[in-house]
SEGURO-690283 format. One record per residue: residue in one letter; x, y, z of N, C-alpha, C, O in turn. Coordinates in steps of 0.2 Angstrom, whole numbers, always signed. Example, Ala and Ser with C-alpha at 12.3 -4.5 7.8 and 13.67 -1.06 7.14 Angstrom:
BEGIN
+--------+-------+-------+-------+-------+-------+-------+-------+-------+-------+-------+-------+-------+
: residu :   n.x :   n.y :   n.z :  ca.x :  ca.y :  ca.z :   c.x :   c.y :   c.z :   o.x :   o.y :   o.z :
+--------+-------+-------+-------+-------+-------+-------+-------+-------+-------+-------+-------+-------+
:      a :   +66 :   -28 :   +39 :   +62 :   -22 :   +39 :   +66 :   -16 :   +39 :   +71 :   -17 :   +42 :
:      s :   +64 :   -11 :   +35 :   +68 :    -5 :   +36 :   +64 :    +0 :   +39 :   +67 :    +6 :   +40 :
+--------+-------+-------+-------+-------+-------+-------+-------+-------+-------+-------+-------+-------+
//
This chain:
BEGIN
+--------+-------+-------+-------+-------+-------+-------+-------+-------+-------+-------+-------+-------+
: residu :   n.x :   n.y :   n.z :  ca.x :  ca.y :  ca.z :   c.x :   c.y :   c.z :   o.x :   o.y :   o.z :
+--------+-------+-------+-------+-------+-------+-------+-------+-------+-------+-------+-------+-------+
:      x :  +129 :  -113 :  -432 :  +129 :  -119 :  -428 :  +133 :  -118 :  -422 :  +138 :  -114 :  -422 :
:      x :  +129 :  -121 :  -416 :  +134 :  -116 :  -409 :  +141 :  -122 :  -410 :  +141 :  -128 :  -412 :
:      x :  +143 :  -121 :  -408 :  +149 :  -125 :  -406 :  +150 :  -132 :  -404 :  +154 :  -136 :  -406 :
:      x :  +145 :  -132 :  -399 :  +142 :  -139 :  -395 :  +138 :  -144 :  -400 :  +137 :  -150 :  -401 :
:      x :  +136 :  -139 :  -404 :  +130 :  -145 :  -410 :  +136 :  -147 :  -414 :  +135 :  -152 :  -417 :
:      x :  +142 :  -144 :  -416 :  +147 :  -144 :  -420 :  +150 :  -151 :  -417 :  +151 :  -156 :  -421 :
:      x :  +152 :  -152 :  -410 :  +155 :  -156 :  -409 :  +151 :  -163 :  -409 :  +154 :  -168 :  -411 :
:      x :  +146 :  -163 :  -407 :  +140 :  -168 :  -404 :  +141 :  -171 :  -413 :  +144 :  -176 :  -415 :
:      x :  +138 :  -168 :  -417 :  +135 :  -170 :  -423 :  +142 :  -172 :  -426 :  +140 :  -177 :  -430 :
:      x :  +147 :  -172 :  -425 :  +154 :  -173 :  -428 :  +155 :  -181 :  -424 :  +155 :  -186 :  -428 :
:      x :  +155 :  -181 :  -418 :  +157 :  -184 :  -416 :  +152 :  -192 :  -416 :  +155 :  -198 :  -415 :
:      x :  +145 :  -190 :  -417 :  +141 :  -198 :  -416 :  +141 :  -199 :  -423 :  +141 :  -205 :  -426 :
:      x :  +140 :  -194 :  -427 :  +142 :  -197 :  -436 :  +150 :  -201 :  -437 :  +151 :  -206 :  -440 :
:      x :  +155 :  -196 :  -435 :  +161 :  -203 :  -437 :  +158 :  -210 :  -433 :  +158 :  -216 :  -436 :
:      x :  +157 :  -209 :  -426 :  +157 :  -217 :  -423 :  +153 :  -221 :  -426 :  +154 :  -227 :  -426 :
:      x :  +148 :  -219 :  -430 :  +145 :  -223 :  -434 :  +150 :  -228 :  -437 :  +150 :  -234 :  -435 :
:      x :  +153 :  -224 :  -442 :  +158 :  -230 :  -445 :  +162 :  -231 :  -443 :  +163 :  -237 :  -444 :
:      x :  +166 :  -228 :  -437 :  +171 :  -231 :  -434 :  +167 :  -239 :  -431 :  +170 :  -245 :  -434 :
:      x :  +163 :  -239 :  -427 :  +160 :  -243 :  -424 :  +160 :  -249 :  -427 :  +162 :  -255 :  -425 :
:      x :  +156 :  -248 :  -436 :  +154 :  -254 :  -439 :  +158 :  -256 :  -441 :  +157 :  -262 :  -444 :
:      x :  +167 :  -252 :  -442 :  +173 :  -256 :  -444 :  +176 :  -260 :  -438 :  +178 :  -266 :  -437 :
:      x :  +177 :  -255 :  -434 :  +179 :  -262 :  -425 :  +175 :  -267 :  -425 :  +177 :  -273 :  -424 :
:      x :  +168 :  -266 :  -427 :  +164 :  -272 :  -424 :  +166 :  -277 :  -433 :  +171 :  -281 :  -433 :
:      x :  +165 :  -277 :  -437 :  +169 :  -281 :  -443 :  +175 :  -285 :  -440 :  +175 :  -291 :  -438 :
:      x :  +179 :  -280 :  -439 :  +185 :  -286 :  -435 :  +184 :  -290 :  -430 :  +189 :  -294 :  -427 :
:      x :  +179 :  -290 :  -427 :  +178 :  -296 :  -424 :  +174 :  -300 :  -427 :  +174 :  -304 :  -422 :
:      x :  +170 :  -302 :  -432 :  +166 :  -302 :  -436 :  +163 :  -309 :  -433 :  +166 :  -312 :  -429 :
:      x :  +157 :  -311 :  -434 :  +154 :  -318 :  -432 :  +154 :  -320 :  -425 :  +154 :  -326 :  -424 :
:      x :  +156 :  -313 :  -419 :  +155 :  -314 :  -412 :  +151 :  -308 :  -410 :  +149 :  -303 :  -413 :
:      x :  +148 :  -311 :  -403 :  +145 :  -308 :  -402 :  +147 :  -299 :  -399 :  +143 :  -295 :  -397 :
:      x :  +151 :  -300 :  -400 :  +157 :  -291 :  -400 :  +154 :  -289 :  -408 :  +152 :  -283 :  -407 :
:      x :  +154 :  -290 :  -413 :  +151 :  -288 :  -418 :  +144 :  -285 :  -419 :  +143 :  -280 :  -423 :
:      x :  +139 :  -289 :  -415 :  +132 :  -287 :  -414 :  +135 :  -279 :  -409 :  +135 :  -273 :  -410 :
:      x :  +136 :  -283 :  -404 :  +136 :  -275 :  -400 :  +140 :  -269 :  -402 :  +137 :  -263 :  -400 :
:      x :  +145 :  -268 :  -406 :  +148 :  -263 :  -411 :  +142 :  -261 :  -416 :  +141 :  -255 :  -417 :
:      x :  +138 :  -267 :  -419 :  +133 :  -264 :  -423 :  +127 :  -259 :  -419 :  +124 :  -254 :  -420 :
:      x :  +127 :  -262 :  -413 :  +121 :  -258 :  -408 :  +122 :  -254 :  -407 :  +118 :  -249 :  -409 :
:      x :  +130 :  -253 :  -403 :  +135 :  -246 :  -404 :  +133 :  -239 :  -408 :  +132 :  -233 :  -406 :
:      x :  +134 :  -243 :  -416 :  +133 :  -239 :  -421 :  +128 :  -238 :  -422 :  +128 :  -232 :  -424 :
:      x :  +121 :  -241 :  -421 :  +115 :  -239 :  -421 :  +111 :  -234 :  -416 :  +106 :  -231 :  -417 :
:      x :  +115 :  -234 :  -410 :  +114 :  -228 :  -406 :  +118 :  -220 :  -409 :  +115 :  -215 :  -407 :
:      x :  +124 :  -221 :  -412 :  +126 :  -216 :  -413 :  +121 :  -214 :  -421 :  +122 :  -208 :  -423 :
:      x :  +117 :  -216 :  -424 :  +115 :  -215 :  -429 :  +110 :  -209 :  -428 :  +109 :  -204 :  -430 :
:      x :  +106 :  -214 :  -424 :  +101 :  -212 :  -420 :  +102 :  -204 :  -415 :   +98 :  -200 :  -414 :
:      x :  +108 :  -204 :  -414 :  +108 :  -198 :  -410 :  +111 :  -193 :  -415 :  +111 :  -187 :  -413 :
:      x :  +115 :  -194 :  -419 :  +116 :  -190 :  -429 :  +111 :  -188 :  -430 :  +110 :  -182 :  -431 :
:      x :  +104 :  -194 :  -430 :   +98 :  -190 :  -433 :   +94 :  -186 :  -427 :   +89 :  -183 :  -429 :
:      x :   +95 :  -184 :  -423 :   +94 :  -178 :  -417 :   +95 :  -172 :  -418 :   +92 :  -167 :  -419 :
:      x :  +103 :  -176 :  -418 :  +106 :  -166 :  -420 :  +104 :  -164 :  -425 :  +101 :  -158 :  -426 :
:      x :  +104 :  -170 :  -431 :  +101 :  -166 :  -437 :   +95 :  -162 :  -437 :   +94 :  -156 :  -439 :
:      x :   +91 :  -164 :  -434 :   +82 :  -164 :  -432 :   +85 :  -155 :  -430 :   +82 :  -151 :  -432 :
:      x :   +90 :  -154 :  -425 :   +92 :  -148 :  -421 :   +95 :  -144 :  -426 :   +93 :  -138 :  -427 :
:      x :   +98 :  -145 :  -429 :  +100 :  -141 :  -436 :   +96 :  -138 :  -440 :   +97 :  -133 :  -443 :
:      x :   +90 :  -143 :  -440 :   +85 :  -140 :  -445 :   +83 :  -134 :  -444 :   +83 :  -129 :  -447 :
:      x :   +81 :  -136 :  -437 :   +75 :  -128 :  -433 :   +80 :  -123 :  -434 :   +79 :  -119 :  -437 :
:      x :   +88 :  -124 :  -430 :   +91 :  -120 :  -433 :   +95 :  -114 :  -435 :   +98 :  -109 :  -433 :
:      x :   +93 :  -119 :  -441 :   +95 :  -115 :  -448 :   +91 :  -118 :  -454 :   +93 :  -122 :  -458 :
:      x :   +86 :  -115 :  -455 :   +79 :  -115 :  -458 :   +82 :  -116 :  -467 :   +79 :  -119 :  -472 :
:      x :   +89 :  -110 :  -466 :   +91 :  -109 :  -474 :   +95 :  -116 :  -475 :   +99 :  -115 :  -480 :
:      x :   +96 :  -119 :  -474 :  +100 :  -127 :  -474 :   +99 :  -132 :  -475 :  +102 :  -136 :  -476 :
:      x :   +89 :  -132 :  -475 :   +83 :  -136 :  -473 :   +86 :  -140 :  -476 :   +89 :  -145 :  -473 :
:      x :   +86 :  -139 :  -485 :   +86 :  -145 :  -492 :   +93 :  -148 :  -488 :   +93 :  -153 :  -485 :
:      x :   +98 :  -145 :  -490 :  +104 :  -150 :  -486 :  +102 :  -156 :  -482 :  +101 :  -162 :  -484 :
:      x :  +102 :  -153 :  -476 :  +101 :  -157 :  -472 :   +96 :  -163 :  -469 :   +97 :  -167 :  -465 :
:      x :   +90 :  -161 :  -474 :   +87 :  -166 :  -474 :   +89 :  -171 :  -481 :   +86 :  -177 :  -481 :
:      x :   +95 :  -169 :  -486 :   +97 :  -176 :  -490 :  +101 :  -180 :  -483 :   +99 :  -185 :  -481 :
:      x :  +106 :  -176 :  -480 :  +109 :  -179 :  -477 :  +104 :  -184 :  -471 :  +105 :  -190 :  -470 :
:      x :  +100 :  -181 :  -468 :   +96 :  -184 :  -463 :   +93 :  -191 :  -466 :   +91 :  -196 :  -462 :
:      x :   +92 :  -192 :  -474 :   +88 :  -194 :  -478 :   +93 :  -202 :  -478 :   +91 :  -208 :  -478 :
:      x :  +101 :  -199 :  -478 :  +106 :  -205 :  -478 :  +106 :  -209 :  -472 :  +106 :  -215 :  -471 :
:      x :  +107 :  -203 :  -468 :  +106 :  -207 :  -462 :  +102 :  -211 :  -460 :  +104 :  -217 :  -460 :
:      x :   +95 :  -210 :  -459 :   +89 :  -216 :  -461 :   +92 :  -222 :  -463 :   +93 :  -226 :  -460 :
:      x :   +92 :  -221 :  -469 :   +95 :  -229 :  -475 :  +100 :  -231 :  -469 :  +100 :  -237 :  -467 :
:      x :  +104 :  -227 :  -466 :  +111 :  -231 :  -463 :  +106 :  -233 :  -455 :  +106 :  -239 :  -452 :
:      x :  +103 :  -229 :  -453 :  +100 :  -234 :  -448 :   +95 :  -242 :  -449 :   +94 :  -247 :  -447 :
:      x :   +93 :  -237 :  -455 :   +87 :  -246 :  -457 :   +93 :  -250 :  -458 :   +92 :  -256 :  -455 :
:      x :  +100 :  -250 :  -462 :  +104 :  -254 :  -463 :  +107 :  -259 :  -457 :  +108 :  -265 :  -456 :
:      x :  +107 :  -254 :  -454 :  +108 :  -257 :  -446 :  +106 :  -260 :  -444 :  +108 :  -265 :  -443 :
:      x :   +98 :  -259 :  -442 :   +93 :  -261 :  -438 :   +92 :  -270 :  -442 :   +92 :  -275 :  -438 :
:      x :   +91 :  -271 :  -450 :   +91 :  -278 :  -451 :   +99 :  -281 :  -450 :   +99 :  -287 :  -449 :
:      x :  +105 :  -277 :  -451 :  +109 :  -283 :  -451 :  +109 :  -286 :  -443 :  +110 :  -291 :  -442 :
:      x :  +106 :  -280 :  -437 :  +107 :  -283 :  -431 :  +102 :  -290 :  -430 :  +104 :  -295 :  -427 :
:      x :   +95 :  -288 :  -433 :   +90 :  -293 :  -436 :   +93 :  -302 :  -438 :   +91 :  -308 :  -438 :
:      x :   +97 :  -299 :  -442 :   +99 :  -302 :  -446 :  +104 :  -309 :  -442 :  +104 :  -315 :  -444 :
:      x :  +108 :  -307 :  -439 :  +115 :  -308 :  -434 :  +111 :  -312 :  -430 :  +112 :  -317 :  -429 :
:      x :  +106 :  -310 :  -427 :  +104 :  -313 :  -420 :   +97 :  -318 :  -425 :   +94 :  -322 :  -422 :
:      x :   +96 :  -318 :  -428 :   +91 :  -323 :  -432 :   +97 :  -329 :  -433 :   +96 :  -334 :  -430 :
:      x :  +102 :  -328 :  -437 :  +107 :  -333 :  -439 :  +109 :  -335 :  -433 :  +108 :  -341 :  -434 :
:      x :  +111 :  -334 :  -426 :  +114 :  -334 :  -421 :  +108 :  -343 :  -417 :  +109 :  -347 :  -414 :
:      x :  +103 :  -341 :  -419 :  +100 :  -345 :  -417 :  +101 :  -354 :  -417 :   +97 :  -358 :  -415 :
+--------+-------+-------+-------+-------+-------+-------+-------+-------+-------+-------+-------+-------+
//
């Protein structure tokens, strides 16, 4: 892995969580929706690098595609709570 995917892929995977705990503490404002969008862009771009990992490093495949496979569930998880937030909000 060159250095630069080292950092990129480190870096938008923590923000995930960091994102969905900052936006929690503000919980039931609209600062909470935007930390979850936040998070939903960095998941999104987790599953990039991944996608760039795969090609590669071909011998890593099975890895990386469970981890890719997590990621997913954590974006669909995203995608309905944001669903979810702006239905309530109404």
């Amino acid at each position: 892995m060159t250095c630069q995917f080292k950092k990129q892929y480190n870096r938008s995977s923590a923000s995930i969580g960091a994102n969905i705990a900052e936006g929690f503490g503000r919980y039931k404002t609209k600062e909470y929706e935007r930390f979850l969008q936040i998070a939903l862009g960095s998941a999104n771009e987790t599953d990039y690098w991944l996608l760039l990992l795969k090609d590669t490093y071909p011998l890593f495949k099975l890895e990386i595609n469970k981890i890719s496979e997590k990621n997913i569930e954590t974006i669909k998880m995203l995608a309905v709570s944001l669903k979810t937030l702006r239905r309530n909000r109404k």
